[in-house]
N, C-alpha and C positions, 0 to 999 in steps of 0.2 A: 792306178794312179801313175808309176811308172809309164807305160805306155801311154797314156791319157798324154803326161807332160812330155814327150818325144815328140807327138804325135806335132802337140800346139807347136813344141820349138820348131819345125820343120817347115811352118807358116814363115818363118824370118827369111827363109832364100825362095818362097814359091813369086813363079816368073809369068805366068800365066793365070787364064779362067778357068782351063780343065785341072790345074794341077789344084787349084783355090778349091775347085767343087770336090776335086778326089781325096784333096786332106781332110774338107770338113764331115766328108762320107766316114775315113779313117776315124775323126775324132770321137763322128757319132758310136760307132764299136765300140772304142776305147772306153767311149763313157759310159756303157748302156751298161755296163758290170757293177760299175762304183757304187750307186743308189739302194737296189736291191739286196746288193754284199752287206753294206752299211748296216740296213734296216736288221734282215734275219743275222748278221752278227750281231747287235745290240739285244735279238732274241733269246741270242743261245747264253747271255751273259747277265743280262737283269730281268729280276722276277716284274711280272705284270704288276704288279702294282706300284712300283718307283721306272715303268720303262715310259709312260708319259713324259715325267722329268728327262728322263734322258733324252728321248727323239727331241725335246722339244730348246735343249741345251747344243745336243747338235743339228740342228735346224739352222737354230741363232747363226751359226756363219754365214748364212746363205743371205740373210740382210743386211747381216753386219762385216762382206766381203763387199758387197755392193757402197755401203759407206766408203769405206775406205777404198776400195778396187776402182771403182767410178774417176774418183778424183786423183788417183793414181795413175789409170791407163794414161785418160787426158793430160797429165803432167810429163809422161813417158814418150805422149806423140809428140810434144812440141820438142822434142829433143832431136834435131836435124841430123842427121852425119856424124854421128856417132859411131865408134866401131868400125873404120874402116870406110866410115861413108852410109851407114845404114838409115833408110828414111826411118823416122820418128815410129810409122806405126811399126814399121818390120822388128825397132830397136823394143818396140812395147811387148811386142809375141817374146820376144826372149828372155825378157827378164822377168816375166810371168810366168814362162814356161818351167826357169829350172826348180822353182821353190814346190812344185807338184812332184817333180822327180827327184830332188832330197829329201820330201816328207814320205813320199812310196818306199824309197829303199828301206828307210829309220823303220816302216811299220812293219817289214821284215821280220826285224831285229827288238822290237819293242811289242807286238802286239802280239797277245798267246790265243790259240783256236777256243780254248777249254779252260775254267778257273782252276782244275788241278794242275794247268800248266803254272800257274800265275806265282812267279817267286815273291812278289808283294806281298800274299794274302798268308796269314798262317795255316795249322792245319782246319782248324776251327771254325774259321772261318772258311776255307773251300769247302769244308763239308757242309753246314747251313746251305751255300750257296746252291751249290750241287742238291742236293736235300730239293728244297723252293724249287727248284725249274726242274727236276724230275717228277717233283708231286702236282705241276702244272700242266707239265707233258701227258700224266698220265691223265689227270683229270678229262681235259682236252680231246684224247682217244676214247674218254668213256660218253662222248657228249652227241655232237649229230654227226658223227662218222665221219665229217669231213681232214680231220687229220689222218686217219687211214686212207690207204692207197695213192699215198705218192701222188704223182701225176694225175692222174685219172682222178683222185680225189678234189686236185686244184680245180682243175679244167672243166670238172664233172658239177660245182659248186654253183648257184646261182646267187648264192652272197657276194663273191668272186668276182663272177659280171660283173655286178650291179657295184661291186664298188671299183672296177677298172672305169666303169661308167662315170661315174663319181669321179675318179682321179682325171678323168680326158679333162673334161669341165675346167677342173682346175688348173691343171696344167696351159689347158689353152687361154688363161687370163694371165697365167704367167707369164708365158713367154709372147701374148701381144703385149703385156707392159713392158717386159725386160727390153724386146728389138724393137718397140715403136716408142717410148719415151722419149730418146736420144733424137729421133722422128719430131716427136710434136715441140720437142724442145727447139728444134732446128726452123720449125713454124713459128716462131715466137718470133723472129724478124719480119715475117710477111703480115703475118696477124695484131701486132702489136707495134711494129717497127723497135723493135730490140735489139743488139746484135751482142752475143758473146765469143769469147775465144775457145779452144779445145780444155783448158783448164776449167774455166768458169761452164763449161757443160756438163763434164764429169762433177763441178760440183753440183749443180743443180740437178741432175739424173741420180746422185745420190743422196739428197735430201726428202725423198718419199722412204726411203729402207730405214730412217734412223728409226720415227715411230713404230715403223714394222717390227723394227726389233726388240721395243718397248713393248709394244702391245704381245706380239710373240711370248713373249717370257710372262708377261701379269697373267693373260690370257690361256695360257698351258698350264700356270704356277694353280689356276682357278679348277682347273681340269681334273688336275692332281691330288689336288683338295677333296675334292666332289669325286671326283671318277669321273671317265671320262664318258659324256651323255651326247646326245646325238647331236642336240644343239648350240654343242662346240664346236661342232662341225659344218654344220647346217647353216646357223646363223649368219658366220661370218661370210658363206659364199653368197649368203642374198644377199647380204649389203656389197659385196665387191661388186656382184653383178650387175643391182642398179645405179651404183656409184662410177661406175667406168665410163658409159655414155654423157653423164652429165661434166667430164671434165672437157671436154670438145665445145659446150655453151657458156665458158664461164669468161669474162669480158677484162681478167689480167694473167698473167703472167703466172705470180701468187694465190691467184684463186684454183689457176688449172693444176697446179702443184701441190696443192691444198687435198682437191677432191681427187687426185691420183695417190697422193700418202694414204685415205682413208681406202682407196681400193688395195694397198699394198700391204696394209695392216689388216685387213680383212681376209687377204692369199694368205699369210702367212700366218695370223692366226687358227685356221683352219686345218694345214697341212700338216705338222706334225702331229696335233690328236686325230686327226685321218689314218695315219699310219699306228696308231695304239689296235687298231682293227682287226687288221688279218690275223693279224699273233694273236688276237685272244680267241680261236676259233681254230688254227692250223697250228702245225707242227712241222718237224722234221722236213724230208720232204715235199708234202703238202705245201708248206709254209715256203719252203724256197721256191714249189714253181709258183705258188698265188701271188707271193710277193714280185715274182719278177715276172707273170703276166699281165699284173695290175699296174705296174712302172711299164712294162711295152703299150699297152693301151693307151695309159695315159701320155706315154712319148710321141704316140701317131697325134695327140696333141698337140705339138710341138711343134711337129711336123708342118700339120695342118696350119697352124695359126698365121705362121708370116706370109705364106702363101696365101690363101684366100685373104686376109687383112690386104695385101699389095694387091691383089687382084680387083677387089672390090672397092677399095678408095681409087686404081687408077678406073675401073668404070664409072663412079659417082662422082669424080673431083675431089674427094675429102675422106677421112675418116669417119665419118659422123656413123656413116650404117657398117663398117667393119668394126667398130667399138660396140655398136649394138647388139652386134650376133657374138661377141664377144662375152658381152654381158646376159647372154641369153641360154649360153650354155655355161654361167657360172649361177644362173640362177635354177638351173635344168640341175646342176649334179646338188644346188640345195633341197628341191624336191623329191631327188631320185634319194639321197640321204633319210628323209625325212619318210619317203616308203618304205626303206631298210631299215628302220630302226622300227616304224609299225611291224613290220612281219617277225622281229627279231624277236620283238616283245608277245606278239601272239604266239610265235612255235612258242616261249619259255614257258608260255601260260600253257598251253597242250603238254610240253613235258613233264612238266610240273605236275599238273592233273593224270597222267597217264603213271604216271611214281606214284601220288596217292592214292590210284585205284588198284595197282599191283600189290604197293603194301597193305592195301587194306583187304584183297582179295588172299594174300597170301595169311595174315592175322585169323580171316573164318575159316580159311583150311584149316591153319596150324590147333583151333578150339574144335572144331571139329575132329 
């Protein structure tokens, strides 16, 4: 986070296009740590069956930074010669920058590796805790091997794949909504003959995350309840998927903001019980490279999206078919979900049955 908030402040003096393309290269580093840290820290800390809630608590910033963040930036651009003279967006990189690099230092200083660090908790209570995630751990290494061997155990996993497959998907609807809203919003003059200012964008670019983070929090709180089943996962990325193309035909303003809330409530309900996954099957190890090759997969997401989305509306004239293929690989990672939880449930049923045939092969030896 530190580095992360350098990186952005460093945007406030860049004077050029190679310096703009090299910081936001610098950023992507920066950032590519935070995600994956996050997730397998919140492993090593709560037991599987209360870590839904939690991914799904830290999640909630992520829509509910865009509420606020949104109408924020755009209040911070229209801020002229500020500082010395700094143009409005340069004055925006800075004062978003330093609050990333006073919360990195604090988590130094506040955040412990291990609950027997934890001066908070009594004895009692770290032992419980410690207790729960070592009889998780162990469970986990007696199951399909995939928490044994480290690396090779990650990389070697086709659960693994198949959910880095799953995260591209998602990822790539994310980040066409996050960098092309601000886009269709700005089409709301040509299309509609509307005009707003930098304020009134940021609010409207942030009125699809309020629901998200509504629906986020019922939608996990539901997961939690239940446990988390494949079609909390599943569900919500068919509906983003078909729901994204159809905000391009919709004939106001409020309508097209309407069916972009319903694709943003539908990413976001998904993704944190997405991430309940890796950790119930990895460990140690295991669990930190899975975790962070299924966060680099799904970043070439990322990657991909603004790119081909530009590339493809400037060949067609429009967005209509880069929202398409948008929605086609968020309907791609809900069937690719929905094979992963078929085969999950067929090995269980094999392990299952291959346990009842040992204990019961071992019961005629032992009468015998």
């Amino acid at each position: 986070m530190i580095t992360w908030g350098i990186v952005s402040l460093l945007f406030t003096w860049v004077q050029n296009y190679p310096q703009l393309v090299g910081l936001r290269f610098l950023l992507g580093i920066a950032e590519a740590g935070f995600f994956p840290g996050a997730i397998l820290f919140l492993s090593t800390w709560v037991p599987a069956r209360h870590r839904g809630k939690m991914l799904a608590l830290f999640y909630l910033a992520q829509p509910l930074t865009s509420v606020i963040g949104s109408p924020l930036a755009g209040w911070l651009m229209t801020h002229e010669g500020m500082l010395g003279g700094l143009a409005g967006w340069r004055f925006m990189f800075l004062c978003v920058s330093i609050p990333a690099i006073i919360v990195g230092v604090l988590c130094l200083f506040v955040l412990k590796d291990k609950p027997s660090q934890a001066k908070w908790l009594d004895e009692d209570e770290k032992v419980w805790l410690e207790g729960a995630l070592a009889a998780e751990n162990k469970a986990k290494g007696g199951g399909d091997g995939h928490a044994k061997g480290g690396l090779r155990a990650a990389f070697g996993s086709g659960r693994v794949w198949m959910l880095a497959a799953v995260y591209f998907g998602f990822i790539y609807g994310l980040y066409a909504l996050s960098f092309f809203l601000p886009t269709i919003i700005d089409g709301f003059q040509e299309q509609f003959g509307t005009t707003f200012d930098l304020f009134q964008k940021g609010m409207i670019t942030a009125i699809p995350y309020v629901p998200a983070a509504v629906v986020l929090y019922f939608w996990s709180r539901d997961a939690f309840r239940r446990g988390v089943r494949v079609w909390h996962i599943a569900v919500p990325a068919l509906v983003g998927g078909l729901s994204i193309p159809v905000a391009l035909y919709m004939n106001s303003p409020a309508a097209t903001i309407a069916v972009i809330a319903v694709t943003a409530c539908a990413i976001f309900a998904a993704l944190p019980n997405f991430w309940t996954v890796p950790t119930q099957f990895l460990t140690g190890a295991a669990a930190a490279a899975g975790v962070a090759l299924i966060n680099t997969i799904g970043n070439l997401g990322g990657f991909a999206a603004p790119y081909i989305t530009g590339v493809v509306s400037g060949w067609t004239g429009g967005y209509q078919v880069p929202m398409f293929i948008v929605g086609f690989f968020m309907v791609l990672s809900s069937v690719l979900m929905f094979v992963l939880g078929r085969n999950t449930k067929r090995n269980e049923r094999r392990d299952a049955d291959a346990a009842a045939q040992a204990t019961t092969t071992t019961t005629q030896e032992s009468h015998a």
